[in-house]
N, C-alpha and C positions, 0 to 999 in steps of 0.2 A: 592659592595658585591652582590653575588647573588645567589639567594636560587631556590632550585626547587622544585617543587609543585609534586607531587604523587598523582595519581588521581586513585582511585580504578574502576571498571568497572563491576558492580554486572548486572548478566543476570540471569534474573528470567525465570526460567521452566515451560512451562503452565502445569497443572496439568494433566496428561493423564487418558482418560476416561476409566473407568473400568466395563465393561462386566459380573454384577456377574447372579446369579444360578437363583434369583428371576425375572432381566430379560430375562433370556432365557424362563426360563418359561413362562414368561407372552407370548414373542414374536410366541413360538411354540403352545399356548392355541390361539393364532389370526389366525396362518395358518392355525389349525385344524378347525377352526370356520368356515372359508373362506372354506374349502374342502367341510366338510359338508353342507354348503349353498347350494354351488353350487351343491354338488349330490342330495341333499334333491328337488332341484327347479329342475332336468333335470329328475327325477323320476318319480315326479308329475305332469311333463309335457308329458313323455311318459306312465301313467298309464291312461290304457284305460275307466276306469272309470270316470274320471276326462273328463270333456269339451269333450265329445263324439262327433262324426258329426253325430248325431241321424235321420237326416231331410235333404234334398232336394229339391229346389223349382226348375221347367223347365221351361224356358223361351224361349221366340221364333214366331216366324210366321209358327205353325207345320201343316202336314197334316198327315206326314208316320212317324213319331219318338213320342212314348207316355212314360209316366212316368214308366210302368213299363218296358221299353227298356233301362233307362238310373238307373234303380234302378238295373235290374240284371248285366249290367255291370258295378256296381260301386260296387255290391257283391263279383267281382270276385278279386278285389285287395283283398291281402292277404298277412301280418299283414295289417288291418286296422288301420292309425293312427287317433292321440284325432286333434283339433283344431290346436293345435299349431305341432303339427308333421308333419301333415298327407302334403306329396307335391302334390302340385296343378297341377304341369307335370304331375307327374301321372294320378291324376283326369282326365286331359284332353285325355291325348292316349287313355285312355278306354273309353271316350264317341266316339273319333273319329273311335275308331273300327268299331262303329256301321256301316252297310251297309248305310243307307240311310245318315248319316252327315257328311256334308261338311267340317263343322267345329265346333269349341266349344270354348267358353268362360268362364271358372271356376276362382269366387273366393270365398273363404270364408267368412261368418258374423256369428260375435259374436252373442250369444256363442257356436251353435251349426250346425248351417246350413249350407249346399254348394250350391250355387246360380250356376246354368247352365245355359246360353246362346246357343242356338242350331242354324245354318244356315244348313237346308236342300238339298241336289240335288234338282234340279228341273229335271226330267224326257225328254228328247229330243229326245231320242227314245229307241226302244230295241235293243240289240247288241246281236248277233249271236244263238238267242234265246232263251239267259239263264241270260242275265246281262244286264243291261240299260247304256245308254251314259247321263251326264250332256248336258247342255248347251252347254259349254266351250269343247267338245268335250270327257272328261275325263269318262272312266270306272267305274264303280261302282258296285259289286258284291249284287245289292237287288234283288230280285225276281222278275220277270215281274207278274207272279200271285197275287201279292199283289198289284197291282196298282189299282188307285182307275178309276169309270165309265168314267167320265172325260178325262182320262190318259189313255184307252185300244186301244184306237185305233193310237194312234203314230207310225209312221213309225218303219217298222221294218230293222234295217242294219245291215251288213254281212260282215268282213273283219277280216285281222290280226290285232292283237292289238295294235301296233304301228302305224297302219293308219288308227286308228279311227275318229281321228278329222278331216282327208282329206275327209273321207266317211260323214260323218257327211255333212262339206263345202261344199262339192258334192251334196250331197242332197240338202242340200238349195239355193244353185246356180242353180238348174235346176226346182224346184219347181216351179214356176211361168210362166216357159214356159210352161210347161204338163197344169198347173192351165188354161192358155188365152184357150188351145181347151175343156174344161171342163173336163181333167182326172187330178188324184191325184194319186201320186208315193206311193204307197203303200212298196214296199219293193227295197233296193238297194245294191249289191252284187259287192262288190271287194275279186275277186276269188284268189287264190296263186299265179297266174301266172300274175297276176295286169290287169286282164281284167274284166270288165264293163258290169254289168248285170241290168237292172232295170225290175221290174214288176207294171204293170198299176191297177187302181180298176176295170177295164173292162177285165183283166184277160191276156192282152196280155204280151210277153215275150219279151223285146227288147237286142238283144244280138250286145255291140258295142265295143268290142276288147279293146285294149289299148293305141291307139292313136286315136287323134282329136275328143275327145268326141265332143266338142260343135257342129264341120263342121259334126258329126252324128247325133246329135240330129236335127239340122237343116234341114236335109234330110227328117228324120223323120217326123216333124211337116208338109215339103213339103206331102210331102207322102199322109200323114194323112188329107187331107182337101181334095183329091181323091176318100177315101177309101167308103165313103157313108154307106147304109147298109152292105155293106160288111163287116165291122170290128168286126161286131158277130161273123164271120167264122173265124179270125186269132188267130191261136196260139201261133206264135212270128214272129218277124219281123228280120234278120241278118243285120244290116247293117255295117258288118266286110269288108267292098270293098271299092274302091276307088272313085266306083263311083255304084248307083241304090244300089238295096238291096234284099234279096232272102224272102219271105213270107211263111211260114208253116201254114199251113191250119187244122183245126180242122176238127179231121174226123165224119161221120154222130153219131157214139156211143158216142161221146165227145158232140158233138152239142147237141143232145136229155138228156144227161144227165143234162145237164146246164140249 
């Protein structure tokens, strides 16, 4: 005989979560919380009253850059911001405006202060008679009047702006030969036309064109171990030829004025 079994198959519903009034509320009283937080914390941090940069310490190995050079341009930012605002780029471009820095290093300390780092130009000579050259050959728009006793008498150089570091090289590549007959190149002149002017501390004018400087200076030093007393009398010396060189002579009004 045979019986057959029925077997029921109950599946149970998991109960579905219901979404009611009390938690919407609660969830929209947490995002409004979270909004206000955060407006309340980004308020407080750009309210200028709050953690001011009240104070400035300058730092550095200075001669030509003082506190109040680095206080009026840090007046000139406008909105000033508090501690936590205020960008540190910025701080920087406006000390770098300054004429005389090189460079700058800004950062901030808690709670109020902005710490500056200063590297100055160092002075290599004066350019075109209104702006000075670095070291490194680079322009810099500070005032030769403002140099200090030490600094006034650095050569003075004369060119386009884009050949200034050559004039500069130039200078110091010739320096030492003028130095062995005991003159010092007081000024040195790359004119439009890229020809070569130097002037001596003895007043003479040495005019050498645009090629082979060195094969003319060498003329010159020849020259010059010649010239004896006579080198009171000269006005400049051409040595634009291939070969010898033409002598301009200081006339008696020039001589007695001297």
């Amino acid at each position: 005989m045979e019986a057959t079994l029925d077997v029921e198959t109950e599946f149970k519903q998991k109960p579905k979560f219901k979404f009611s009034l009390v938690d919407a509320s609660f969830l929209l009283f947490v995002v409004i919380l979270i909004v206000f937080g955060i407006y309340s914390t980004v308020a407080w941090m750009r309210d200028s009253g709050r953690l001011p940069l009240s104070q400035f310490v300058l730092e550095g190995n200075l001669e030509y850059v003082h506190n109040s050079d680095v206080q009026s341009a840090l007046s000139r930012i406008q909105p000033f911001g508090t501690f936590m605002t205020q960008d540190v780029n910025q701080l920087q471009h406006a000390v770098e405006d300054l004429p005389w820095v090189a460079s700058a290093a800004i950062r901030k300390q808690w709670p109020n202060t902005i710490k500056v780092f200063v590297m100055e130009h160092q002075p290599a000579a004066i350019w075109n008679g209104t702006a000075l050259l670095n070291d490194s050959g680079q322009i810099f728009d500070a005032d030769p009047g403002t140099l200090h006793e030490k600094d006034q008498d650095i050569v003075k150089l004369y060119g386009p702006a884009a050949k200034s570091e050559e004039v500069l090289n130039t200078w110091r590549d010739l320096k030492p030969k003028f130095e062995d007959l005991g003159l010092e190149i007081t000024s040195v002149v790359l004119n439009d036309r890229l020809a070569w002017q130097i002037i001596l501390d003895n007043g003479i004018r040495l005019e050498l064109g645009k090629d082979a400087l060195n094969e003319r200076i060498k003329r010159f030093v020849d020259l010059y171990h010649h010239m004896n007393e006579k080198v009171q009398q000269i006005s400049y010396i051409d040595l634009r030829y291939d070969t010898g060189a033409a002598i301009g002579w200081l006339s008696d009004e020039q001589r007695h004025r001297e």
